[in-house]
C-alpha positions as CSV (number, residue, x, y, z in Angstrom):
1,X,-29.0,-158.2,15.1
2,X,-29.6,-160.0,11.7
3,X,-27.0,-162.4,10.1
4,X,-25.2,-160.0,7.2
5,X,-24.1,-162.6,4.4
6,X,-20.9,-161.9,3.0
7,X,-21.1,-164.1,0.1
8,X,-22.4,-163.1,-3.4
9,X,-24.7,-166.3,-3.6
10,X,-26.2,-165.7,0.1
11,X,-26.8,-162.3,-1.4
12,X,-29.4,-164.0,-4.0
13,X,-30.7,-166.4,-1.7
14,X,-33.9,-164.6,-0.8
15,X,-36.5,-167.2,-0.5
16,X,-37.2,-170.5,1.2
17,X,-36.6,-172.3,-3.0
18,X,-33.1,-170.6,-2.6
19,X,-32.0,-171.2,0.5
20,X,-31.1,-175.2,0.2
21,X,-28.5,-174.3,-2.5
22,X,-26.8,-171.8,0.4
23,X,-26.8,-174.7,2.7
24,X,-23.8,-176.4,1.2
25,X,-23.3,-179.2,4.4
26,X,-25.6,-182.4,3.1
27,X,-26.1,-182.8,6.5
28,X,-27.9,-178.8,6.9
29,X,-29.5,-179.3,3.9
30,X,-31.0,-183.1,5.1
31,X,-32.0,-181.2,8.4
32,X,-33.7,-178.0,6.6
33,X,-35.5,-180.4,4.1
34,X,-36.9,-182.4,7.2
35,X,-37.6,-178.8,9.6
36,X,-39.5,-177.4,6.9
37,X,-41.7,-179.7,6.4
38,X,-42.7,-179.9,9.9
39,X,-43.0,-176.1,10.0
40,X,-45.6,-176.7,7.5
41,X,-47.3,-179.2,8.7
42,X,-47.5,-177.3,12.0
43,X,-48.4,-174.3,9.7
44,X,-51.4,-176.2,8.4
45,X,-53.2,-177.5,12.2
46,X,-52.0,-173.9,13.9
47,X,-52.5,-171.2,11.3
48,X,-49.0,-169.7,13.2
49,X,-47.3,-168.0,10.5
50,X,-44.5,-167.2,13.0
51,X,-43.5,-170.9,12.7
52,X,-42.1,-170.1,9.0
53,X,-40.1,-166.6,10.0
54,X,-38.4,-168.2,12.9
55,X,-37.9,-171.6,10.4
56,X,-36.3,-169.4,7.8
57,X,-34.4,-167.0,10.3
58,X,-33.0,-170.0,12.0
59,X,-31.8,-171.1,8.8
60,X,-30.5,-168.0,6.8
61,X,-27.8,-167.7,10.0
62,X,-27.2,-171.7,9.6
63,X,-26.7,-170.9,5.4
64,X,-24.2,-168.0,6.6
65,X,-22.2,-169.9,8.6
66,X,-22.5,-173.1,6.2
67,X,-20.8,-171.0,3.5
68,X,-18.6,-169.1,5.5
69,X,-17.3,-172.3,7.5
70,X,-18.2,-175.6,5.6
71,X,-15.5,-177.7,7.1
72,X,-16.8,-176.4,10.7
73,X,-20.2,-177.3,9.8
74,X,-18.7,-181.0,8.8
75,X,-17.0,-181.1,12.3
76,X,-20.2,-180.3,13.7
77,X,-22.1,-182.4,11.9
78,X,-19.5,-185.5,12.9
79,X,-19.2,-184.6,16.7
80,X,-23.1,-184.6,17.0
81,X,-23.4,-187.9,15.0
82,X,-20.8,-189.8,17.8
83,X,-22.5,-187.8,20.3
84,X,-25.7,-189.1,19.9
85,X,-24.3,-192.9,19.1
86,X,-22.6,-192.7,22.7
87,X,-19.3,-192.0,21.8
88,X,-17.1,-190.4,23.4
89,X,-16.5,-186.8,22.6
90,X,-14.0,-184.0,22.6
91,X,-14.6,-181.3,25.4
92,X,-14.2,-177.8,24.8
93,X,-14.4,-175.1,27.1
94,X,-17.0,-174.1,29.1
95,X,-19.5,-171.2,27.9
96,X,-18.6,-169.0,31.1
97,X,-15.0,-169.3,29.9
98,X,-15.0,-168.6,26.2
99,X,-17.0,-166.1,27.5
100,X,-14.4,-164.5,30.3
101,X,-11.8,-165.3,27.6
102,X,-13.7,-162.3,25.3
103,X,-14.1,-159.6,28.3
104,X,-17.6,-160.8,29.8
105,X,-19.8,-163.9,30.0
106,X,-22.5,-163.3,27.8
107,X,-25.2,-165.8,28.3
108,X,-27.5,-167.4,25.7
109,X,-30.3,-164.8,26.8
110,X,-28.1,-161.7,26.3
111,X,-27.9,-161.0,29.9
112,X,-24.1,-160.2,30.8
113,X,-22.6,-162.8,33.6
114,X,-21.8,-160.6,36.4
115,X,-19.4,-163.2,37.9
């Protein structure tokens, strides 16, 4: 499944020039600044060009849900930033149970949870 963008600017965002300007989060556009250039850089010792596709897939969904959600994306952004300073954070609920809570555990590798 491919992220669908729902906005008329993701719509024209069809290159890695574009994309930035979808990421509307200083903080996403800070991180895809930085990730790209290390994709490059590990472009340029590896020859992988499937370093870049996964780069820019990664990112198109993160531009999706930057436009569709800014404020979440803030939220993020801040809960990460007091997580990593070692402060304390909010806890939400477990994967397993958001996951019960909408019919069936589905895990991270697409593999239902049986329990």
């Amino acid at each position: 499944m491919t992220a669908q963008p729902h906005d008329s600017h993701l719509r024209r965002c069809t290159s890695a020039r574009e994309e930035p300007a979808a990421l509307v989060v200083p903080e996403d556009r800070d991180a895809s600044d930085a990730g790209l250039k290390a994709v490059l850089d590990e472009v340029g010792v590896s020859l992988d060009l499937g370093a870049p596709n996964a780069f820019a897939h990664r990112w198109w969904i993160s531009a999706c849900d930057s436009a569709k959600d800014p404020e979440g994306r803030r939220r993020m952004h801040a809960q990460a930033g007091r997580a990593l300073a070692g402060d304390p954070v909010p806890q939400g609920r477990p994967w397993r149970e958001m996951g019960r809570l909408a019919g069936g555990a589905v895990l991270c590798t697409g593999a239902r949870d049986a329990s």
